[in-house]
C-alpha positions in Angstrom: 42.9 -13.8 -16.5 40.4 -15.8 -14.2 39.7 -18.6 -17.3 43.3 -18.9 -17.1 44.1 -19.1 -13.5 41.1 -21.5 -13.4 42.6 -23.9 -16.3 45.6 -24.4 -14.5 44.1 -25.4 -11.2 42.1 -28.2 -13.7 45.0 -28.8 -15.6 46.9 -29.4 -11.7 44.1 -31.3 -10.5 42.9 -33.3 -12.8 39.8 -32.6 -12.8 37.9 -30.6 -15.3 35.0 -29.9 -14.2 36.2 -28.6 -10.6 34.5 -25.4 -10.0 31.3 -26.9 -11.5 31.5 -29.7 -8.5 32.7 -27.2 -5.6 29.6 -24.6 -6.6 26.7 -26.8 -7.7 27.5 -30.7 -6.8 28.1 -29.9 -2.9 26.1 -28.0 -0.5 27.1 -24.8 1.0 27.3 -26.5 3.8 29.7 -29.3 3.0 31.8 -26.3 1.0 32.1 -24.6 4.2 33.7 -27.1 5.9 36.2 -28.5 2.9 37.2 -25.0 3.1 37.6 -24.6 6.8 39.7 -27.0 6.4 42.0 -26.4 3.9 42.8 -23.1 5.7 43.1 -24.9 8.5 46.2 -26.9 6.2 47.6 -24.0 5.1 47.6 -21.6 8.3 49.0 -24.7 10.5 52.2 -24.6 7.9 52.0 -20.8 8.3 55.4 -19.3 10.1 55.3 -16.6 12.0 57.7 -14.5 9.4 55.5 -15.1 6.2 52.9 -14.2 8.6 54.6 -11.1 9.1 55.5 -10.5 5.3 52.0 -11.0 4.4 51.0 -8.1 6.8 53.7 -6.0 5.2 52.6 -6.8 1.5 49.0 -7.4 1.6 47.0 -4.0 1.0 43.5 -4.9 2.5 45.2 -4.8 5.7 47.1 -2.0 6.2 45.8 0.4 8.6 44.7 3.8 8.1 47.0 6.8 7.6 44.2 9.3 9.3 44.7 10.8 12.6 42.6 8.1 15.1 41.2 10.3 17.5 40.4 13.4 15.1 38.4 10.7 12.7 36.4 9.0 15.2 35.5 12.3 16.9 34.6 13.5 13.1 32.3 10.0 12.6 30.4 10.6 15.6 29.8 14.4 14.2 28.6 12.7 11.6 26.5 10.5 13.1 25.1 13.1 15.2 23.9 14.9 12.1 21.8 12.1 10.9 20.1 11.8 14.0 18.9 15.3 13.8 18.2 14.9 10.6 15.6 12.1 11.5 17.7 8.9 10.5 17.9 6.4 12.9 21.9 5.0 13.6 22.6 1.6 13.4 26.2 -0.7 14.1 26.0 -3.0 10.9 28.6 -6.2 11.3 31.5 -6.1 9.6 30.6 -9.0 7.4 27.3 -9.2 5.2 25.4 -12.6 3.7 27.0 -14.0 0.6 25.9 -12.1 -2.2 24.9 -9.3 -0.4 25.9 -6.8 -3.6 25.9 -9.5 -6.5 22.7 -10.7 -5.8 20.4 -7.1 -5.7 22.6 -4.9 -7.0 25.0 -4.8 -9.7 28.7 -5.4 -8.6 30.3 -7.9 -9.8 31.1 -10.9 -7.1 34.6 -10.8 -7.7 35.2 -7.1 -6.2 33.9 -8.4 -3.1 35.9 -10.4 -0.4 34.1 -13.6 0.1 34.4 -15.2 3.0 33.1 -18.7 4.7 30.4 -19.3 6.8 28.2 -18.2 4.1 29.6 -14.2 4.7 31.6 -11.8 2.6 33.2 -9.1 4.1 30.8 -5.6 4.0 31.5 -4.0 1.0 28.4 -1.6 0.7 26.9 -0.5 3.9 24.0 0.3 1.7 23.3 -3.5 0.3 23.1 -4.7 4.5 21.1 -1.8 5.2 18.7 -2.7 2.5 18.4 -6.4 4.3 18.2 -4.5 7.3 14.8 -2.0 6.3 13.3 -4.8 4.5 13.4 -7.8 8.0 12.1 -4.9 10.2 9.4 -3.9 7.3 8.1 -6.9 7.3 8.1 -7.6 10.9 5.7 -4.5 11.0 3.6 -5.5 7.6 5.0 -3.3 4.8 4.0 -0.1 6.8 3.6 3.4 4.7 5.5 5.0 7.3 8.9 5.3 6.5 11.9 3.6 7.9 15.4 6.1 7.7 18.4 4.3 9.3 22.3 5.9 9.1 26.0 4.2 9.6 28.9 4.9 9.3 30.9 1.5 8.5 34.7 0.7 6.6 34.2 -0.4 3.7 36.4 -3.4 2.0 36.6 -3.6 -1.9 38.9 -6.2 -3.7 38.9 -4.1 -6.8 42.3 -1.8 -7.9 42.3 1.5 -6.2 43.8 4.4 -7.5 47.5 4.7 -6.9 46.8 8.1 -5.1 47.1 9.7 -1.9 44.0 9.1 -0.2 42.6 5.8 -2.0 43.1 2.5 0.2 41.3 -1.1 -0.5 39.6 -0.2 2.7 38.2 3.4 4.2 35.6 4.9 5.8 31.8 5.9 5.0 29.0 7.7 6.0 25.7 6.0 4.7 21.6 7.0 4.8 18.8 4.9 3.9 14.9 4.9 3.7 12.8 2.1 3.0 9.1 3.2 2.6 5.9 2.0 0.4 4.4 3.4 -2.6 1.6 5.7 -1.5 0.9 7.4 -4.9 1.8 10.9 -6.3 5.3 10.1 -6.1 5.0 11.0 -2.0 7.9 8.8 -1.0 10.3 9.5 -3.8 9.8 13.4 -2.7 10.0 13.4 0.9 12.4 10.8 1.3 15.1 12.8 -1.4 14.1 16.0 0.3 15.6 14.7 3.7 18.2 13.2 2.2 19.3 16.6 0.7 18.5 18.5 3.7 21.0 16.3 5.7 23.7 17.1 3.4 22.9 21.1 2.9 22.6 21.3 6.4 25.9 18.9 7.3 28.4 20.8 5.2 26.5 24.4 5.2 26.2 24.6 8.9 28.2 21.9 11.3 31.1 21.5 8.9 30.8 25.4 7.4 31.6 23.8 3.9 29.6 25.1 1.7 28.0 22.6 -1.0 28.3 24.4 -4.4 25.6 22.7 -6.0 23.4 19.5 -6.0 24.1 17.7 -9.5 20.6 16.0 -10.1 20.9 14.0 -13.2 17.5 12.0 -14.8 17.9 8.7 -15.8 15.2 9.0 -18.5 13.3 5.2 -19.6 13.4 5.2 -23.3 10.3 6.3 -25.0 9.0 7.9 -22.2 8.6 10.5 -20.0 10.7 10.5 -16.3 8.3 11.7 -14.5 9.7 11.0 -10.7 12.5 13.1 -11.9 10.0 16.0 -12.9 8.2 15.5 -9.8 11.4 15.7 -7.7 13.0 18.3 -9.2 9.7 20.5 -9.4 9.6 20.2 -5.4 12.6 21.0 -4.5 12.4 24.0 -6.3 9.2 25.1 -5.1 10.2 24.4 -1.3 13.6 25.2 -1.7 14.2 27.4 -4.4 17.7 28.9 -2.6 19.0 25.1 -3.1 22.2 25.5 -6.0 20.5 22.9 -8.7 22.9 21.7 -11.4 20.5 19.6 -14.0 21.8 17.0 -16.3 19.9 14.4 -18.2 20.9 10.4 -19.3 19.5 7.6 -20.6 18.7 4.8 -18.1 20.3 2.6 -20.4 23.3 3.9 -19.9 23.8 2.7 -16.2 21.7 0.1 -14.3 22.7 1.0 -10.7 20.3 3.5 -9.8 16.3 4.3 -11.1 14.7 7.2 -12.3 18.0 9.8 -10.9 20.9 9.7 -9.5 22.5 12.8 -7.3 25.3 14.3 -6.4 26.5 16.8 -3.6 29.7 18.8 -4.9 31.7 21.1 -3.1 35.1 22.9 -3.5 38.5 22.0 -2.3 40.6 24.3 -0.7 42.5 24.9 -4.4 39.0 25.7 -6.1 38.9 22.3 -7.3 35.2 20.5 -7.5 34.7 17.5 -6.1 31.8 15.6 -6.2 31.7 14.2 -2.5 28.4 12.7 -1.9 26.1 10.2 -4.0 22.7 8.6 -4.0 19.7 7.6 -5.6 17.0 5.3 -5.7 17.2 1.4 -5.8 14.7 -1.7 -6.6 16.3 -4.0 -3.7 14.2 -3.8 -1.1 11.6 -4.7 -4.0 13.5 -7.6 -4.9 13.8 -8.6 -1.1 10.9 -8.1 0.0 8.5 -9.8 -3.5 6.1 -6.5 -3.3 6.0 -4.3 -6.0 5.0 -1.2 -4.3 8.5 -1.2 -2.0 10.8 2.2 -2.7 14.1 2.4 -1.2 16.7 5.0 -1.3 20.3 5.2 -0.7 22.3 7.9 -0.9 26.5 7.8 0.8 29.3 10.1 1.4 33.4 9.1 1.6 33.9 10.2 5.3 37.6 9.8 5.1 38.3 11.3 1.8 36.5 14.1 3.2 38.1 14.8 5.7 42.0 14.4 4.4 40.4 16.9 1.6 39.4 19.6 3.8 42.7 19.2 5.8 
């Protein structure tokens, strides 16, 4: 569909090789501005009625169908969970660097909103609060001590939602992070999964009395080799937890590229007896990738604040 859409603009312009001039013959800087001002062109010819229709038809911005003041009073619950739970909240802007997903991580640029000034429109709290944990690491050196920072931010995604009650291009998360060094023994991968967990446990088990059925931990096992952060992991939390509901699966690393070593779960029961898995996380190589040092771990782990709470309702 894009090759198509992109060979008629040619085919309209005459020129073949647009896209190839407009990415790679002009700066960003001089793209910027051709683009400022062609929506400049276009919203100048705007009137105030298609304005209105393209409110009415356009879903990325509809508002919200959740109760305002219930949902902000539930986010700052939320947010006051973290904080006991040792993370550190932060306001993240509603727009990250171009690329901020593509360029790290594995979603695909055209899911994202991009916008100009050299911005997209925050579609992964998780991909800023990478940038985030890797310019204060720096700042302070690479330190071993760990960084752990929490949002909550509205997401945008460009990609088709489901067409059911509760999905919307745009909606509410609750996000954790920690950023940390390689100390040896698999220290960081343990502790920082370990708070992680204990966050959620203690979020739905005690200030939302919602209890978590299990945690799904499932390996993501290298080929040819032992996972041995997952053994390490999972052989922890059941020596300091061993009340913890543990549901083990195992997968080939192969067959997803998102996450390293695991990736977990937290699943709980709707009010019908349904499961749902509400919560997900594992670790990432960005802040490697960021940051050009090897011995970087980061973890990221995020829950759907709003689907939550329009599935406890």
């Amino acid at each position: 569909m894009q090759e198509k859409i992109l060979e008629r603009i040619a085919r309209k312009t005459g020129i073949d090789n647009l896209v190839d001039v407009l990415s790679e013959q002009i700066s960003g800087a001089d793209l910027n501005s051709l683009l400022l001002e062609v929506f400049r062109r276009k919203t100048e010819k705007m009137r105030p009625e298609e304005l209105l229709d393209a409110y009415r038809s356009n879903r990325f911005v509809q508002p919200s169908s959740v109760n305002a003041l219930d949902f902000q009073a539930f986010i700052l619950q939320a947010l006051q969970a973290t904080h006991s739970a040792g993370f550190e909240p932060i306001i993240l802007s509603p727009v990250s660097p171009l690329g901020a997903c593509s360029v790290v991580a594995t979603a695909h640029q055209h899911k994202i909103i991009s916008a100009l000034r050299g911005t997209e429109v925050t579609a992964d709290a998780t991909n800023l609060m990478a940038l985030e944990s890797t310019v204060r690491r720096i700042h302070r050196h690479l330190p071993a001590e760990t960084l752990h920072l929490s949002t909550t931010h509205r997401h945008v995604r460009a990609q088709e939602v489901p067409k059911m009650p509760g999905f919307s291009a745009h909606f509410q998360v609750l996000a954790l992070t920690s950023a940390g060094r390689d100390t040896g023994s698999f220290q960081f991968e343990k502790e920082s999964l370990l708070q992680h967990l204990q966050f959620y446990m203690t979020y739905f088990n005690e200030v939302l009395k919602q209890p978590v059925k299990f945690v799904r931990l499932k390996a993501l096992d290298p080929a040819g080799e032992p996972n041995r952060v997952f053994e390490a992991i999972v052989s922890d939390i059941r020596t300091t937890h061993p009340e913890w509901p543990l549901d083990i699966q195992r997968s080939a690393a192969s067959d997803q590229n998102y996450y390293e070593f695991l990736q977990f779960k937290i699943v709980i029961n709707l009010p019908d007896g349904a499961e749902i898995e509400i919560a997900d996380g594992g670790f990432t190589d960005w802040t490697r990738q960021l940051s050009r040092s090897r011995k970087e771990r980061f973890l990221i782990s995020g829950l759907g604040l709003e689907l939550l709470q329009r599935v406890r309702a």
